[in-house]
C-alpha distance (Angstrom), angle and dihedral (degrees) to the residues before:
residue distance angle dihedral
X1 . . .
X2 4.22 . .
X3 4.23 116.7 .
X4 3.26 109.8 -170.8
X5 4.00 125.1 -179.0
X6 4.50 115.8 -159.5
X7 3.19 145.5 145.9
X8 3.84 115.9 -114.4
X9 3.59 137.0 -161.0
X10 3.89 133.9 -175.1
X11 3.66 130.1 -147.7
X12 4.19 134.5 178.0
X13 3.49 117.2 -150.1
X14 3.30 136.3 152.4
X15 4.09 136.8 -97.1
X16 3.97 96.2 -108.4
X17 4.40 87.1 54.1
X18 3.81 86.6 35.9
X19 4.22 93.7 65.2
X20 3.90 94.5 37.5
X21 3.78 95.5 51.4
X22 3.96 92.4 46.0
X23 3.72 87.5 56.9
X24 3.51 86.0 51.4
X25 4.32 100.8 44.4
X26 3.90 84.7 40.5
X27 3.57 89.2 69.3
X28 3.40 102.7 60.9
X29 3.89 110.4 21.5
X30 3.79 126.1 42.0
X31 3.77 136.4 -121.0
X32 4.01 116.2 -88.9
X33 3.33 134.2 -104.8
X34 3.95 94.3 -85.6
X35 3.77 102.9 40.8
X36 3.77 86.1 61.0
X37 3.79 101.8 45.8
X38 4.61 91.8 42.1
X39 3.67 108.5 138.3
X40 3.60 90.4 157.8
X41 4.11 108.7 116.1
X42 3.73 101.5 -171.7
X43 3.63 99.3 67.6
X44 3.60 114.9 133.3
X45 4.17 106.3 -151.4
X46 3.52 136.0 15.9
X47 4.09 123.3 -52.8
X48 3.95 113.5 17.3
X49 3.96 136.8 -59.4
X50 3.79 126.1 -85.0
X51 3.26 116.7 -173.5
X52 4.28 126.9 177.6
X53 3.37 144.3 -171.4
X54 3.75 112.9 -145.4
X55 3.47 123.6 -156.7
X56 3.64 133.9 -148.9
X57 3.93 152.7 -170.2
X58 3.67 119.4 -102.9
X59 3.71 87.8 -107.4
X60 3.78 98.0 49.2
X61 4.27 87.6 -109.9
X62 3.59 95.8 161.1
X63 3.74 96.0 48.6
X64 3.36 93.8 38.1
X65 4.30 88.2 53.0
X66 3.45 93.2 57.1
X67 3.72 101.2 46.2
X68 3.71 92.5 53.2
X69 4.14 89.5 43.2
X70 3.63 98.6 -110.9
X71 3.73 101.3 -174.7
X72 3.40 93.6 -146.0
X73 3.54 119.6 45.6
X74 3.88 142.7 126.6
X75 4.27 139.4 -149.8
X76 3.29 132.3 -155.1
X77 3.86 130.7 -148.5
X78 3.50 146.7 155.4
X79 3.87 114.3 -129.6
X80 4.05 140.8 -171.5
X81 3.39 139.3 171.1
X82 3.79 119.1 -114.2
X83 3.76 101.0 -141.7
X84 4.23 87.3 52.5
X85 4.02 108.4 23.9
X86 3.89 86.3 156.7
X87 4.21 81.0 105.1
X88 3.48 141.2 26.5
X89 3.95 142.5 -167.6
X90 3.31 127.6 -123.5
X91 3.87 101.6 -148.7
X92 3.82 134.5 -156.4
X93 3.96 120.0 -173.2
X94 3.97 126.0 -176.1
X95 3.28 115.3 -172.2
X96 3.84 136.9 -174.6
X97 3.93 109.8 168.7
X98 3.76 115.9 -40.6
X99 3.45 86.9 -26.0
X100 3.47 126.8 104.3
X101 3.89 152.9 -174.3
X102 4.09 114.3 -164.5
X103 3.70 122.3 -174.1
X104 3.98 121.0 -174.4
X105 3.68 127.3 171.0
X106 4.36 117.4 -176.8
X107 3.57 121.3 -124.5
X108 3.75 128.0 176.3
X109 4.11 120.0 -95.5
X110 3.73 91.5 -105.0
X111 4.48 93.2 51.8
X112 3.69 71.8 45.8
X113 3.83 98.5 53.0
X114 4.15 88.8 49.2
X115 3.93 92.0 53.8
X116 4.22 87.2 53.0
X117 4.08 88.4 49.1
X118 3.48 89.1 49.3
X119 4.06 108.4 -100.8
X120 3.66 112.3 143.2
X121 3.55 93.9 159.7
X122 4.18 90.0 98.4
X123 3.44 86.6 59.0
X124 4.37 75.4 75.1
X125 2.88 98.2 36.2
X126 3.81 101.9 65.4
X127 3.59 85.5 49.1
X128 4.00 92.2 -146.5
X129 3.72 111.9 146.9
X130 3.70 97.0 -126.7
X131 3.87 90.3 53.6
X132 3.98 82.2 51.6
X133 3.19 95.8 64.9
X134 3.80 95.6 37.6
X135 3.39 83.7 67.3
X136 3.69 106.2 49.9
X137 3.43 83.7 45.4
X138 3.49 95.1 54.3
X139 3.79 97.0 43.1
X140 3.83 108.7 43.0
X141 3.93 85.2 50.9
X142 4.02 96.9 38.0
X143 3.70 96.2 -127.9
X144 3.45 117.1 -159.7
X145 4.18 138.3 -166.7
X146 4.57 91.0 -104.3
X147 4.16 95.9 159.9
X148 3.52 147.5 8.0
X149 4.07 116.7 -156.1
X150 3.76 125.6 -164.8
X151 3.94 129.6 -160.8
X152 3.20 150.9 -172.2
X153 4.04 105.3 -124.5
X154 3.96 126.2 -155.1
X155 4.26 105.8 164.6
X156 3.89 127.2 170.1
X157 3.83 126.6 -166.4
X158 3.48 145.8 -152.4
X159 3.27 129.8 -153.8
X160 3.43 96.0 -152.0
X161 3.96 112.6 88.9
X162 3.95 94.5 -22.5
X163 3.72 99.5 -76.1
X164 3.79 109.0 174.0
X165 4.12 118.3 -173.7
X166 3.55 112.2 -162.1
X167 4.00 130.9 -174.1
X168 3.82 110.7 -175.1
X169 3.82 122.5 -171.8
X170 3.90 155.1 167.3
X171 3.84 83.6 40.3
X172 3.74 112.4 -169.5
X173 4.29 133.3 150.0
X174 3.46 142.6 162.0
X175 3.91 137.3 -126.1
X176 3.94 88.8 -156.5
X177 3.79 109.6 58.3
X178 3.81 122.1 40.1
X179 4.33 99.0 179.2
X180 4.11 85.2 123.3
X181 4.10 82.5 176.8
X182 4.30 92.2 59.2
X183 3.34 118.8 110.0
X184 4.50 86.6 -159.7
X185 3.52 97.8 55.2
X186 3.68 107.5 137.9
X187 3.87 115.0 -144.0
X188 3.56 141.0 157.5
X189 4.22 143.0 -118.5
X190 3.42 104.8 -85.7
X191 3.87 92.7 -178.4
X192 3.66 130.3 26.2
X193 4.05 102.7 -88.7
X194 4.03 90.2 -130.9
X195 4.09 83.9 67.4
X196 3.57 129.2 79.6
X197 3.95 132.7 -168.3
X198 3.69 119.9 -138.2
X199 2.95 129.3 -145.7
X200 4.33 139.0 -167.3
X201 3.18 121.8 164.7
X202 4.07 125.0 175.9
X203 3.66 149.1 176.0
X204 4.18 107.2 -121.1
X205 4.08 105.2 -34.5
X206 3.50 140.1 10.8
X207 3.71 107.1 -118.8
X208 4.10 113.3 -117.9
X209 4.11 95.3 -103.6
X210 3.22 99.6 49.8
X211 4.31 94.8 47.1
X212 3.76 85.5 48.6
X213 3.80 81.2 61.8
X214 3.18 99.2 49.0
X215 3.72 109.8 32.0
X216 3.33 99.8 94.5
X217 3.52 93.0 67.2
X218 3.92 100.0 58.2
X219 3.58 92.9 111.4
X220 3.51 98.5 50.2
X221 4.28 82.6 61.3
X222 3.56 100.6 132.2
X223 4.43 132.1 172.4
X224 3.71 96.3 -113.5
X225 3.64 112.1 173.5
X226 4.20 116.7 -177.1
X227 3.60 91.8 -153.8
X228 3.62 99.1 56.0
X229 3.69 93.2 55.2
X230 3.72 90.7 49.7
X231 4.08 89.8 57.1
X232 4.02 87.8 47.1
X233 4.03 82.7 108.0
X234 3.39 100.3 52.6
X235 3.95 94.4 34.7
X236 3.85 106.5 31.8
X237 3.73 81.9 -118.3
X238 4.26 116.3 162.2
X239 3.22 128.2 174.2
C-alpha cells in the first residue's frame, strides 16, 4: 500500500506552450519511473498510457461534490498503466483544496477484473484495513464502475521534495465499456486534442526553479477534473 500527502495544482494550456515548456522542465528534472521503463508500442502521444476506472455512488455523490465545490470531497478509481496492465491500483483520493491525501494499494489484473464485474467481496477477504473501508465505502453508498478515462501521460520528477510535473493529453473515455485492460475499447475525445492539462503536484513547497517555470501560468490555474468530462454524456457536463 503507498499514502501519499501533496499539494496539487491544475493548469490548461495549449499544445504550442505544452512542447516549449517540456523543453524547458526536461532540463532540470528527469522523467518518472514509468516513462523510462514504457514497452508499450501502441501509445498514441508522448509519455505512456493511463487509463482508470472511476467509481461512483448510486447517486453520482462524488461528481456531484465536485461540481458544486464541496471542499471536502473524495473519488475513487481503479488505474493501470497501458505499457504493463499485468497490475493495477486501486486508488483513494481526499481532497480539500489543493490539498490532498492519495491512498493506492496493487492488486493483480484478475482481483482487478472482479472489482470491474462488480465483486467487492475481496476487498474482505484480504482483510487489509484500507480495503475495509473501501468496502464500506463502497457498499453503504452503492458504488458502481460509471467511466473509464484514457490518456496520454508525459511526467517529470524531482528528487527534491517529491515534485511531480505532469502533462496529460488526447483525453478520451467511455460511459459504456468498463474492460480498463482491452486494448479495443472504443472511447471518445474528452478534451479538444490542441489542449493539455497540467499538472504539479508536491510535498510542502515548490522549490524556486521549478516556480520560476511555472509562474507564468498562475492565471491560467483552472479546476479540471478528468472524471467530470468523461460523465459529460450522461450529464450534459462541458468544460
Amino acid at each position: 500500500m503507498n499514502n501519499v500527502y501533496r499539494e496539487e495544482k491544475k493548469y490548461v494550456i495549449t499544445k504550442e506552450h505544452y512542447y516549449k515548456l517540456r523543453e524547458k522542465i526536461a532540463q532540470v528534472m528527469r522523467r518518472d519511473y514509468h516513462s523510462e521503463n514504457n514497452h508499450y508500442h501502441h501509445r498514441k502521444g508522448d509519455g505512456y498510457t493511463i487509463r482508470s476506472l472511476y467509481f461512483d455512488s448510486l447517486d453520482d455523490r462524488d461528481f456531484h461534490e465536485k461540481i458544486e465545490g464541496i471542499e471536502l470531497r473524495r473519488k475513487i478509481r481503479l488505474r493501470t498503466y497501458m505499457h504493463d496492465p499485468s497490475f493495477c491500483l486501486l486508488e483513494l483520493k481526499k481532497k480539500e483544496g489543493n490539498y490532498q491525501q492519495k491512498t493506492s494499494f496493487r492488486f493483480t489484473k484478475e482481483e482487478g477484473e472482479r472489482l470491474i464485474q462488480g465483486d467487492y467481496s475481496m476487498l474482505l477477504e484480504l482483510n487489509h484495513p484500507f480495503l475495509i473501508d473501501c468496502y464500506q465505502m463502497m457498499m453503504q453508498h452503492v458504488y458502481k464502475p460509471k467511466s473509464v478515462v484514457t490518456y496520454e501521460r508525459d511526467a517529470f520528477v524531482a528528487k527534491e521534495n517529491k515534485i511531480r510535473v505532469t502533462f496529460d493529453q488526447l483525453i478520451r473515455g467511455s460511459e459504456s465499456n468498463f474492460n480498463i485492460f482491452s486494448n479495443q475499447l472504443i472511447e471518445n475525445p474528452l478534451l479538444d486534442p490542441y489542449y493539455i492539462v497540467l499538472e504539479v503536484k508536491y510535498d510542502g513547497f515548490l522549490l524556486q526553479y521549478i516556480k520560476d517555470l511555472l509562474q507564468e501560468l498562475e492565471k491560467e490555474q483552472l479546476s479540471v477534473s478528468k472524471y467530470c468530462l468523461s460523465r459529460e454524456v450522461s450529464k450534459h457536463y462541458l468544460i
